[in-house]
PASEBA-1860 file (N, C-alpha, C; in nm, 3 decimals):
! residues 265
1> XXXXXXXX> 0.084/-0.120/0.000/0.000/0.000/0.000/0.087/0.125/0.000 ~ 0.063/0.196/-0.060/0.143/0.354/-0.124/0.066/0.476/0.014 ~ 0.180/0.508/0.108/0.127/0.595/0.163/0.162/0.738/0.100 ~ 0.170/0.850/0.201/0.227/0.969/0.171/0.105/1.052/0.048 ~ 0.005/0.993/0.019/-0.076/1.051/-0.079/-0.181/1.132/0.020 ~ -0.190/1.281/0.002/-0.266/1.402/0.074/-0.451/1.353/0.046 ~ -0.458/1.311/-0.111/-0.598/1.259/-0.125/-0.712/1.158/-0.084 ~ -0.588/1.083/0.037/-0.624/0.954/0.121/-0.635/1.040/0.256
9> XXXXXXXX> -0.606/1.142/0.270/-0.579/1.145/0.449/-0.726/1.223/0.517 ~ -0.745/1.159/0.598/-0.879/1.184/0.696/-0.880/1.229/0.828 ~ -0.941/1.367/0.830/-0.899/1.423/0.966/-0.928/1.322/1.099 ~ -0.810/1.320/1.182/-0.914/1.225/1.307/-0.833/1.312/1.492 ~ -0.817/1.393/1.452/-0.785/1.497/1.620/-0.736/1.591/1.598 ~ -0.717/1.624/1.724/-0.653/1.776/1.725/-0.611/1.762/1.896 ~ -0.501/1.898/1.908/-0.487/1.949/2.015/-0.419/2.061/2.017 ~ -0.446/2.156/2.095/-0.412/2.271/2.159/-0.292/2.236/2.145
17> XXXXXXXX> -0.207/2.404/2.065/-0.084/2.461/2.075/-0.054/2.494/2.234 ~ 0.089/2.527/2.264/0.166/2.580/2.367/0.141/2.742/2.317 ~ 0.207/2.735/2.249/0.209/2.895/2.168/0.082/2.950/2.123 ~ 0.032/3.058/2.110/-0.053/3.182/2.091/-0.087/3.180/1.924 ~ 0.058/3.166/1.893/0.124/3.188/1.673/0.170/3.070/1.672 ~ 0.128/2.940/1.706/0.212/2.851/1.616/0.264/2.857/1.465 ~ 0.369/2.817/1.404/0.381/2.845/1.321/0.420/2.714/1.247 ~ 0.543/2.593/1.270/0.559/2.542/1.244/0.582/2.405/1.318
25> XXXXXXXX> 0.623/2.279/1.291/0.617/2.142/1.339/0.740/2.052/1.289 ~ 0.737/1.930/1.358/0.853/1.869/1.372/0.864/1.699/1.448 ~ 0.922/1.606/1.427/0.910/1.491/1.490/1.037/1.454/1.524 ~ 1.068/1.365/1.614/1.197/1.301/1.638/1.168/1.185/1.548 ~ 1.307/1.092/1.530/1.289/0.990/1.465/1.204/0.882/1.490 ~ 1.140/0.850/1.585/1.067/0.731/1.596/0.933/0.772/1.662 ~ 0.879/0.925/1.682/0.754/0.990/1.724/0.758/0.962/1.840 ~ 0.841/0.989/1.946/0.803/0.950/2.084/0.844/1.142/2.095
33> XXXXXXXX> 0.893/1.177/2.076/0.845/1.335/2.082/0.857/1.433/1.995 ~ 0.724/1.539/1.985/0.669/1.623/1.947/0.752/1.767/1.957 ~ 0.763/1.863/1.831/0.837/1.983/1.868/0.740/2.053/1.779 ~ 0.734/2.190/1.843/0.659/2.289/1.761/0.706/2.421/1.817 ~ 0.697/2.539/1.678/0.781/2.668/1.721/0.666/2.739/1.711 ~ 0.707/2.852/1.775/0.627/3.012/1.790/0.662/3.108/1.805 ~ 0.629/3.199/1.721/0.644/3.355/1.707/0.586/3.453/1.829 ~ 0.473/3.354/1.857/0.409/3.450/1.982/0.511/3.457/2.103
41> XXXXXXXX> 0.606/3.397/2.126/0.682/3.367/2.221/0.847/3.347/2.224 ~ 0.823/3.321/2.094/0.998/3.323/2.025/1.007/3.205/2.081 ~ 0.945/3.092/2.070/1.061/2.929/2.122/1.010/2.827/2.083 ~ 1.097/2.725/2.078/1.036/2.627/2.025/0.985/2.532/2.189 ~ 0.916/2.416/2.174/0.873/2.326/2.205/0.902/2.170/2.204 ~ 0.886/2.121/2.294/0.928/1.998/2.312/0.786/1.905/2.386 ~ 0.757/1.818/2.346/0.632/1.696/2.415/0.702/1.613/2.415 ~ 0.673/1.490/2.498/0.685/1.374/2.568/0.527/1.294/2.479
49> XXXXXXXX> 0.589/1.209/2.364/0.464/1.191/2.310/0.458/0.965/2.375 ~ 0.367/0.911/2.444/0.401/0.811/2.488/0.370/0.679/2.354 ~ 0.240/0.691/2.296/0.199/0.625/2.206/0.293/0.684/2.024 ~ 0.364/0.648/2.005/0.450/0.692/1.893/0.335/0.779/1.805 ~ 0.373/0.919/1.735/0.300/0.993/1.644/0.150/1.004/1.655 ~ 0.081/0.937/1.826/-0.044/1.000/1.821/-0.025/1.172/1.947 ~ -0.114/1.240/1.871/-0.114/1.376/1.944/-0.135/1.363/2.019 ~ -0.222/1.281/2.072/-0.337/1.277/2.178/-0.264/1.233/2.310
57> XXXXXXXX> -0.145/1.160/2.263/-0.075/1.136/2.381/0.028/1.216/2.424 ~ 0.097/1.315/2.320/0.144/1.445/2.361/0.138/1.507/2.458 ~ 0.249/1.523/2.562/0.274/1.571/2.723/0.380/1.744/2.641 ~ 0.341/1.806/2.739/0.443/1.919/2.696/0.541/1.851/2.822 ~ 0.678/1.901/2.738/0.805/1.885/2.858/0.892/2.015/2.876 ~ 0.921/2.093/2.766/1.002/2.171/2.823/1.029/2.265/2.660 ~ 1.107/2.382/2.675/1.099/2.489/2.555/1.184/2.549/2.595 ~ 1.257/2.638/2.490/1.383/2.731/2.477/1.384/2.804/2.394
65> XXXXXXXX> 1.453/2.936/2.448/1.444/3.052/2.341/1.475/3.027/2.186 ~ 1.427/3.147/2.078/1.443/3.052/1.975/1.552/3.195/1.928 ~ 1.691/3.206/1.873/1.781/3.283/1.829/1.693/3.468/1.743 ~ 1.587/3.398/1.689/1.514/3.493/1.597/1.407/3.557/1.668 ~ 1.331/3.669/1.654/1.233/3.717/1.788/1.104/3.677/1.649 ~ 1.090/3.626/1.548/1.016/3.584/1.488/1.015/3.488/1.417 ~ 1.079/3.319/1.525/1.119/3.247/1.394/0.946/3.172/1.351 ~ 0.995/3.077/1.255/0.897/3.046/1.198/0.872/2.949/1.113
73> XXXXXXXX> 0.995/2.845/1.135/1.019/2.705/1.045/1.126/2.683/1.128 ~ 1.125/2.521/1.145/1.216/2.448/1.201/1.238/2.311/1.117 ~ 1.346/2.223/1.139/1.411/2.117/1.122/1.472/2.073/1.227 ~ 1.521/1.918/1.202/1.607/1.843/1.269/1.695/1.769/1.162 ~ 1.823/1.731/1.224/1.921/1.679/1.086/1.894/1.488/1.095 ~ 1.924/1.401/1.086/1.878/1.298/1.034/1.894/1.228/1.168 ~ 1.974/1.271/1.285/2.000/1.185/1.389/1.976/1.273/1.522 ~ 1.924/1.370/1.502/1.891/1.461/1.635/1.974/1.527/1.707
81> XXXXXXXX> 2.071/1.561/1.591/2.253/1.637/1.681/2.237/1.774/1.673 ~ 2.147/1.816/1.547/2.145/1.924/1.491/1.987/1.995/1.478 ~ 1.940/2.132/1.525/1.819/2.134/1.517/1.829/2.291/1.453 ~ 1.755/2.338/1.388/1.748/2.438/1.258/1.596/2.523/1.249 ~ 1.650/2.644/1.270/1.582/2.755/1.321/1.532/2.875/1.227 ~ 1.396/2.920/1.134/1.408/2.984/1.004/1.373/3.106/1.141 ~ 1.445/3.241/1.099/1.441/3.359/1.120/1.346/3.429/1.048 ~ 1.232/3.477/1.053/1.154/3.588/0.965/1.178/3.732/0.924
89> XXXXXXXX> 1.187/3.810/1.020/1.282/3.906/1.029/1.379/3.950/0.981 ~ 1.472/3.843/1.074/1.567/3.875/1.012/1.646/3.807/0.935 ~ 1.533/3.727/0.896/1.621/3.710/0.704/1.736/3.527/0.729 ~ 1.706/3.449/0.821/1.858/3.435/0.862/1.787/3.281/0.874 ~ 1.945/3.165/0.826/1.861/2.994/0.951/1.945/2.988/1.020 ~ 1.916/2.949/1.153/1.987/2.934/1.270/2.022/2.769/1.274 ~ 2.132/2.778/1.323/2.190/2.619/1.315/2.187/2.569/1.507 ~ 2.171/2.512/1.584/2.192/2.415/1.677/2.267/2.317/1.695
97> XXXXXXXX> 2.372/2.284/1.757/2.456/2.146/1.837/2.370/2.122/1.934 ~ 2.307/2.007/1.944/2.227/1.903/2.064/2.321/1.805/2.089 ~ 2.350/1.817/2.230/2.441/1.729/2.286/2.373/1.595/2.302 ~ 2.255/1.611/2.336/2.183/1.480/2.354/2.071/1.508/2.305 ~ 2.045/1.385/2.159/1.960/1.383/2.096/1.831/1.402/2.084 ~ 1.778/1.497/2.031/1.612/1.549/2.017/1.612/1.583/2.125 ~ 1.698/1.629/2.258/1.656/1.714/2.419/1.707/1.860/2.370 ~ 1.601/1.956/2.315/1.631/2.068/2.342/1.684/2.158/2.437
105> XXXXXXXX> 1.653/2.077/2.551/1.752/2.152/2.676/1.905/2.145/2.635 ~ 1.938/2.052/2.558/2.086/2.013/2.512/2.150/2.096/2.356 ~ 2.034/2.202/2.334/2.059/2.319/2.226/2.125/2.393/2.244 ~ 2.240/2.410/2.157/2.360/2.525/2.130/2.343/2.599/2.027 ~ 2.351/2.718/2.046/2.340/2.786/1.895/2.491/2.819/1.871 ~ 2.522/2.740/1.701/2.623/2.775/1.645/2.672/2.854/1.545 ~ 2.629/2.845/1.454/2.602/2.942/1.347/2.431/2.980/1.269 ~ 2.480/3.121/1.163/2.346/3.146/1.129/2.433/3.187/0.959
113> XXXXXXXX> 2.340/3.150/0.924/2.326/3.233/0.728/2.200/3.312/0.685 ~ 2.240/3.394/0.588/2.168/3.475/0.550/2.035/3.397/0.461 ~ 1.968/3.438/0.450/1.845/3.340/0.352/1.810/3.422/0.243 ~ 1.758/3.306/0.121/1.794/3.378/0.003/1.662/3.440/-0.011 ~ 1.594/3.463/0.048/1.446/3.557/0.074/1.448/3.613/0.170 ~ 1.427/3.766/0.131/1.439/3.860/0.231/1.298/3.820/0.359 ~ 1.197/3.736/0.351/1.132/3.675/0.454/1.114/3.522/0.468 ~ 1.208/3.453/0.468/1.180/3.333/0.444/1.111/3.228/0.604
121> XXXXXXXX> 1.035/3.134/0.580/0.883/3.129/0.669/0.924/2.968/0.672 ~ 0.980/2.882/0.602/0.969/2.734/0.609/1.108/2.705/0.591 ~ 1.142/2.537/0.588/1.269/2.486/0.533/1.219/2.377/0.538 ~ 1.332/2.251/0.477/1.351/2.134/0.495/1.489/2.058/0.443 ~ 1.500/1.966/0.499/1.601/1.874/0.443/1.587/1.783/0.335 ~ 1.682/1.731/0.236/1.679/1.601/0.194/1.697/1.505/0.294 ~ 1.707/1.356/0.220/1.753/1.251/0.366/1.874/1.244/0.400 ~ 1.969/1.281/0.349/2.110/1.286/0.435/2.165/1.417/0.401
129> XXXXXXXX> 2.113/1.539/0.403/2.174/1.652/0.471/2.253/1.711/0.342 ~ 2.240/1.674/0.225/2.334/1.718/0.098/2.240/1.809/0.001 ~ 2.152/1.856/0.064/2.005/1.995/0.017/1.957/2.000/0.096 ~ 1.936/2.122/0.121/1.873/2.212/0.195/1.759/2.323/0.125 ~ 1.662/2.322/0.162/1.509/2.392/0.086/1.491/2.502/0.203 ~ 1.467/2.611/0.094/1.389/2.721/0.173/1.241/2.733/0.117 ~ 1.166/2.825/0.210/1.030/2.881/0.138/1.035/3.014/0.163 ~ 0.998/3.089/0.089/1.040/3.269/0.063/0.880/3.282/0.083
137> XXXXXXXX> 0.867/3.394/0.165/0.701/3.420/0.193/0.709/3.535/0.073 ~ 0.803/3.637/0.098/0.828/3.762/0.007/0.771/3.689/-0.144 ~ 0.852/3.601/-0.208/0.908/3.578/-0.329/0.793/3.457/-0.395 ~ 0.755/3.387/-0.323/0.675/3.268/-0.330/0.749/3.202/-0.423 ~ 0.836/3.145/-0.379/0.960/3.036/-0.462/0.968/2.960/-0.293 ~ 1.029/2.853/-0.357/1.080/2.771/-0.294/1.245/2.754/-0.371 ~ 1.336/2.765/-0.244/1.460/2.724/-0.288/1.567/2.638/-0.231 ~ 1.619/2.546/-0.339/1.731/2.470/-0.272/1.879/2.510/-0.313
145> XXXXXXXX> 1.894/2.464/-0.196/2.073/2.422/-0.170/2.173/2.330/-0.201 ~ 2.266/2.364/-0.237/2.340/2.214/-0.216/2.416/2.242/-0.120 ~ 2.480/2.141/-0.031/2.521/2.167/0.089/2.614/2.046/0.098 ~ 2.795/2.133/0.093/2.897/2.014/0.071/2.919/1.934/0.167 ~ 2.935/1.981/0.332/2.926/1.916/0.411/2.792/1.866/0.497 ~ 2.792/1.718/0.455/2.588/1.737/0.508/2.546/1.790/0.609 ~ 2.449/1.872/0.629/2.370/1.931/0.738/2.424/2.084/0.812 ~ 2.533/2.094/0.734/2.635/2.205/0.819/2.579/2.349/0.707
153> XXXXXXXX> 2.503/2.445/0.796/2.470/2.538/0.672/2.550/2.604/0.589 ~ 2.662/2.617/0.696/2.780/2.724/0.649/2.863/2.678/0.519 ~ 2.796/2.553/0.461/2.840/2.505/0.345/2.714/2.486/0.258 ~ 2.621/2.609/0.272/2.448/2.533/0.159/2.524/2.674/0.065 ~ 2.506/2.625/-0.070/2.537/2.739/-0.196/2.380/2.718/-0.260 ~ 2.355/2.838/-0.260/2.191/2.830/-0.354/2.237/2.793/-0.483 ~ 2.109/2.675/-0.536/2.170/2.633/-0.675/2.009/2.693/-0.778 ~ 1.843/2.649/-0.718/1.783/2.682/-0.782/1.645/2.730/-0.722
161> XXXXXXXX> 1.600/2.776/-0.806/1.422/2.782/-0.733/1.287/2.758/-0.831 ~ 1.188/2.719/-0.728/1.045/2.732/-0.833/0.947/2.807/-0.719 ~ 0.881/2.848/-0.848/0.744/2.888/-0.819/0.641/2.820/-0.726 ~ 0.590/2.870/-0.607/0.501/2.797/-0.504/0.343/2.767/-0.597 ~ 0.237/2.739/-0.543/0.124/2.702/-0.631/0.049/2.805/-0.548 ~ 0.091/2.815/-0.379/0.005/2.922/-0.321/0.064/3.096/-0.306 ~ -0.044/3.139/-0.293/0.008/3.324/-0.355/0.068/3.313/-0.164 ~ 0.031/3.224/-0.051/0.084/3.308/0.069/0.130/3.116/0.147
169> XXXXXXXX> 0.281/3.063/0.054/0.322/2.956/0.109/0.331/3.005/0.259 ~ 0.330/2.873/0.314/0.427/2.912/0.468/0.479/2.773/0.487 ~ 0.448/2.729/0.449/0.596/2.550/0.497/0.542/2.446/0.358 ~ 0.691/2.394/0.394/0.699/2.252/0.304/0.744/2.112/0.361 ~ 0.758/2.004/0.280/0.813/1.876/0.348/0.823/1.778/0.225 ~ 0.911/1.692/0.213/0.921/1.569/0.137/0.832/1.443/0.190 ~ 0.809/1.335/0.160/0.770/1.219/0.204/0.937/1.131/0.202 ~ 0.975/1.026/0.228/1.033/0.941/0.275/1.224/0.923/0.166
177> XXXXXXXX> 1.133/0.945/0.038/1.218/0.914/-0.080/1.220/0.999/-0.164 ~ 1.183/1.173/-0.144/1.201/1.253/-0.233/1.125/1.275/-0.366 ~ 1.030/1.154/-0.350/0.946/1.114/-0.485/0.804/1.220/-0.461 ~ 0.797/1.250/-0.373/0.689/1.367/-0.337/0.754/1.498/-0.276 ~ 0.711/1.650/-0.291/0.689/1.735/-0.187/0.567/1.775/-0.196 ~ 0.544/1.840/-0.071/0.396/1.912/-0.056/0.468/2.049/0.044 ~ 0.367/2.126/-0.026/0.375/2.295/0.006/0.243/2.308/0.075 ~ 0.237/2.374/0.201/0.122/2.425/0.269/0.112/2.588/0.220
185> XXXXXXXX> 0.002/2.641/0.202/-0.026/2.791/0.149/-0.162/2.836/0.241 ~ -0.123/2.907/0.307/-0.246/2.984/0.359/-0.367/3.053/0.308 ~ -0.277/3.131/0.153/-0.351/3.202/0.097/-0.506/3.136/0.113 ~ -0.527/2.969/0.029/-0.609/2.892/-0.019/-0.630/2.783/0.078 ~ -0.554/2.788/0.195/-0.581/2.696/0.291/-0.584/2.537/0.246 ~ -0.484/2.487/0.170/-0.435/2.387/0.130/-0.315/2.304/0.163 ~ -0.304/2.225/0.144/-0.139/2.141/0.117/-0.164/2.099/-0.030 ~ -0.026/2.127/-0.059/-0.047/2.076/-0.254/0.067/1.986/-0.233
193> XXXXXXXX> 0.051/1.882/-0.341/0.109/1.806/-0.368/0.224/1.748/-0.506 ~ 0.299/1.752/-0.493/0.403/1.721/-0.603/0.446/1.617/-0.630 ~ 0.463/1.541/-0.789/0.565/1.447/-0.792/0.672/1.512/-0.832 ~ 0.779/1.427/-0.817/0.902/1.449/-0.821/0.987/1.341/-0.920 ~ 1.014/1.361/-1.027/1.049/1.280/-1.065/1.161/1.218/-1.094 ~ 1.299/1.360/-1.045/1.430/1.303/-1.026/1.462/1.320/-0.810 ~ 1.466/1.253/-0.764/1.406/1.266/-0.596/1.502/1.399/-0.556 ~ 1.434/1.475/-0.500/1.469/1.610/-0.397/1.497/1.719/-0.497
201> XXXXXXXX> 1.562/1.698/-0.585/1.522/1.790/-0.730/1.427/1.844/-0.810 ~ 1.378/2.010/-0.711/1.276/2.093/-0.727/1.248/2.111/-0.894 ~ 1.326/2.119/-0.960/1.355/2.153/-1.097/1.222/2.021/-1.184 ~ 1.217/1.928/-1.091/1.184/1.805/-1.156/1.033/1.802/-1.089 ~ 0.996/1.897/-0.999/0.929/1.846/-0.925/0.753/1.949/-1.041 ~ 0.637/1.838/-0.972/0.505/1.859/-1.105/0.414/1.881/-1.015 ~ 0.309/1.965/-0.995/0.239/1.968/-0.912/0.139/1.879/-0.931 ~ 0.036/1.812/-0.882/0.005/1.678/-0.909/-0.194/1.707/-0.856
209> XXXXXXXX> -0.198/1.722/-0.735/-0.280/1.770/-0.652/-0.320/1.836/-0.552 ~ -0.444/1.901/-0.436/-0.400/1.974/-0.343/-0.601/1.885/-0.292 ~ -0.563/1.936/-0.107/-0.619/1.915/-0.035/-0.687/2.043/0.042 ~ -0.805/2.054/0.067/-0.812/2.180/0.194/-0.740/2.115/0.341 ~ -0.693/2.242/0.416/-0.663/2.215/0.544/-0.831/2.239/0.635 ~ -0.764/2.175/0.747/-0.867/2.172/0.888/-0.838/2.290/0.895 ~ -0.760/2.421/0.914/-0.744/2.558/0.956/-0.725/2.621/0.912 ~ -0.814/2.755/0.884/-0.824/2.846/0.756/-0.716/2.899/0.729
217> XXXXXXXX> -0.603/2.905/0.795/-0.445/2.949/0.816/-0.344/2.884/0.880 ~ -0.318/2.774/0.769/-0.210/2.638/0.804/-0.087/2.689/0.794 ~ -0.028/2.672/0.907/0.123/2.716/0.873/0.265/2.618/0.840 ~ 0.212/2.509/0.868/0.301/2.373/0.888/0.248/2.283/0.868 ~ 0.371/2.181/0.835/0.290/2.071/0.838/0.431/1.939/0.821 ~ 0.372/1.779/0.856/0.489/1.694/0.902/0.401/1.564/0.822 ~ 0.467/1.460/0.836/0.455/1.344/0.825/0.548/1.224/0.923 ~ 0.457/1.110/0.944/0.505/1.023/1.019/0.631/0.907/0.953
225> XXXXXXXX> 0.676/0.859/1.024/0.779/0.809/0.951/0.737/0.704/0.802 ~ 0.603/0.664/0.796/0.569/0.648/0.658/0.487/0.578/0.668 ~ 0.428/0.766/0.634/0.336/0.830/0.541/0.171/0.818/0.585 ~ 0.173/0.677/0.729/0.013/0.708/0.720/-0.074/0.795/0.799 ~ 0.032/0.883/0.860/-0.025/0.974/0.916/0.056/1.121/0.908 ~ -0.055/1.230/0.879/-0.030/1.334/0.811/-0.070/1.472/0.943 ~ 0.008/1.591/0.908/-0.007/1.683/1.074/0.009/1.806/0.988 ~ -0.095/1.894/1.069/-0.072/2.010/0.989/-0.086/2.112/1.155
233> XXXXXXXX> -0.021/2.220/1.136/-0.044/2.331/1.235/-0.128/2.449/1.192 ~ -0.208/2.483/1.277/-0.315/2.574/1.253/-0.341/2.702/1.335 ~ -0.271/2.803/1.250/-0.296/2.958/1.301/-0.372/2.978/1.407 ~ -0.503/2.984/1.321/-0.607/3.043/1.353/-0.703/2.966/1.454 ~ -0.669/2.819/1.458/-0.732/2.791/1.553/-0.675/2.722/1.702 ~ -0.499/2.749/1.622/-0.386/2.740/1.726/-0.375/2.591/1.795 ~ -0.388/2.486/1.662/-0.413/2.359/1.699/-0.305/2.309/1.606 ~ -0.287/2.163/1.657/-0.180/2.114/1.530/-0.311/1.959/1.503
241> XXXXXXXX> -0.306/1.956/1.409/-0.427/1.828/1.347/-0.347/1.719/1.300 ~ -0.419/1.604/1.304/-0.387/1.469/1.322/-0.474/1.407/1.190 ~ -0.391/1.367/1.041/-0.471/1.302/0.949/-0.429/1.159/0.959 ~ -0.537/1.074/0.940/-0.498/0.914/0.910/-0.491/0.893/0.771 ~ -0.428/0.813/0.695/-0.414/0.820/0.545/-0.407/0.651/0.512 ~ -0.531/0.616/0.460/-0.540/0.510/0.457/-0.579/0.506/0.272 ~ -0.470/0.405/0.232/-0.495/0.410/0.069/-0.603/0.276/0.081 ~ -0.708/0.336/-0.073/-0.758/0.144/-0.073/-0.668/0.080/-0.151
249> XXXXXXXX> -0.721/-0.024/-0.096/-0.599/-0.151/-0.135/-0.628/-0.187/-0.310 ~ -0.491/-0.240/-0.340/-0.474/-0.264/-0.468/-0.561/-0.307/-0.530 ~ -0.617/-0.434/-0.506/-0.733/-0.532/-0.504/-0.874/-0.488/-0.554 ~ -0.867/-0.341/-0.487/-1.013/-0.261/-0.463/-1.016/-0.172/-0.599 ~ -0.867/-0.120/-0.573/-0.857/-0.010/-0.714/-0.861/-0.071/-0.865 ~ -0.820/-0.240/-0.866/-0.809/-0.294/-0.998/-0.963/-0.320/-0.963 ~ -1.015/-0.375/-0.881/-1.183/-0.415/-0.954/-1.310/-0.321/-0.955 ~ -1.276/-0.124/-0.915/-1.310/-0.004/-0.929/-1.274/-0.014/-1.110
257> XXXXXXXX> -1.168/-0.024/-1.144/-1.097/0.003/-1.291/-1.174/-0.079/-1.357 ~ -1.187/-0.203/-1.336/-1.267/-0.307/-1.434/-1.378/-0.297/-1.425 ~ -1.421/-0.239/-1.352/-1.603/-0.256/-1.366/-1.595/-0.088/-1.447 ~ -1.550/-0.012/-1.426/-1.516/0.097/-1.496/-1.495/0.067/-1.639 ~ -1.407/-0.019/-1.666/-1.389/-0.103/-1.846/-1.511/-0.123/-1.901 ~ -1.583/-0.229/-1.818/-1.688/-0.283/-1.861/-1.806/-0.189/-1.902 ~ -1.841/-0.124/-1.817/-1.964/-0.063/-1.818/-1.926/0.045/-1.955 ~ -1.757/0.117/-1.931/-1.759/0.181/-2.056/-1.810/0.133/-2.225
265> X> -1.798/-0.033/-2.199/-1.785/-0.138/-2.333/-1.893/-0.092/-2.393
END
């Protein structure tokens, strides 16, 4: 069964932000905890999640200032050493050393770079740290990096950009293998969907389909380690939402198609 598809996913919870402005979202590697940032407060967030990637079991544990007084997109690097901070303001991504993995109390700020949008609102990674993606609120592009030493910003050289689908993006994300991204846009209160047809290579990437969000002003949004459950963060109603994404099975879709043949005959 093919997860990661936006046209399968079915709202099933919600819960109350920490923050006032949530803005953006985040998982450790195996969903036992929850991170989410805010502007209303400048910091990010940390939960104690007990049941892997359900919200509902989400404990808040603890939060730390965030370098930017308006950040507004976050990351983590592939093993939880490194945690990554988008500046609004002032223009900038903030880099993190975590001494001990996914514990924000264990956050160092090390370096920062300039961003190639004078407001840039989202980011993301490839899977091992060799591109780096921005989202330009100003510009409505999305842009990547190549980045010689993986995960280290002070080595991302902008190589290209495209055009967003929404007039007011605010975050993006890959699925598992680069074969998808999806862009959240407020403007239209959507997540859109992309194939990709050379993996993490925007240049390649087709817009495919789009979904409404649960919150008239989505600012974020995540996926579980694959794909059947889908999370979006919500402005306006200052919630982060919980989709289940259940494809029908193969079985179902070939004998939908054939009775579809037939009746066309």
């Amino acid at each position: 069964m093919a997860y990661f598809n936006t046209a399968d996913a079915t709202f099933s919870q919600s819960i109350n932000t920490q923050d006032s402005v949530p803005a953006d979202m985040a998982w450790n590697g195996d969903g036992s905890k929850l991170y989410e940032i805010g502007p209303g407060s400048a910091k990010i967030y940390e939960y104690d999640v007990s049941t892997p990637y359900d919200i509902a079991t989400a404990t808040y544990s603890q939060s730390i200032n965030t370098q930017g007084s308006t950040p507004r997109g976050m990351a983590w690097n592939n093993d939880g050493s490194k945690l990554y901070e988008v500046g609004f303001v002032s223009a900038k991504i903030y880099e993190y050393d975590v001494s001990t993995a996914y514990d924000i109390g264990t956050a160092v700020f090390s370096k920062s770079i300039d961003a190639y949008d004078s407001t840039p609102i989202g980011m993301a990674w490839n899977n091992d740290g060799s591109k780096m993606y921005e989202v330009g609120y100003n510009s409505d592009l999305i842009y990547e990096y190549d980045v010689s030493t993986p995960y280290d910003i002070a080595t991302a050289t902008f190589s290209k950009s495209i055009n967003t689908q929404d007039s007011t993006p605010r975050g993006m994300a890959w699925n598992n293998d680069g074969s998808k991204m999806y862009e959240v846009g407020s403007g239209s209160a959507k997540i859109y969907e992309y194939d990709v047809s050379t993996p993490y290579d925007i240049d390649t990437a087709v817009f495919s389909q789009s979904v409404s969000t649960q919150d008239s002003a989505p600012t974020g949004m995540a996926w579980n380690g694959d794909g059947s459950k889908m999370y979006e963060v919500g402005f306006i109603g200052d919630k982060i939402y919980e989709y289940d994404v259940t494809p029908a099975p193969a079985a179902t879709i070939t004998a939908t198609a054939r009775r579809s043949h037939l009746m066309s005959m």
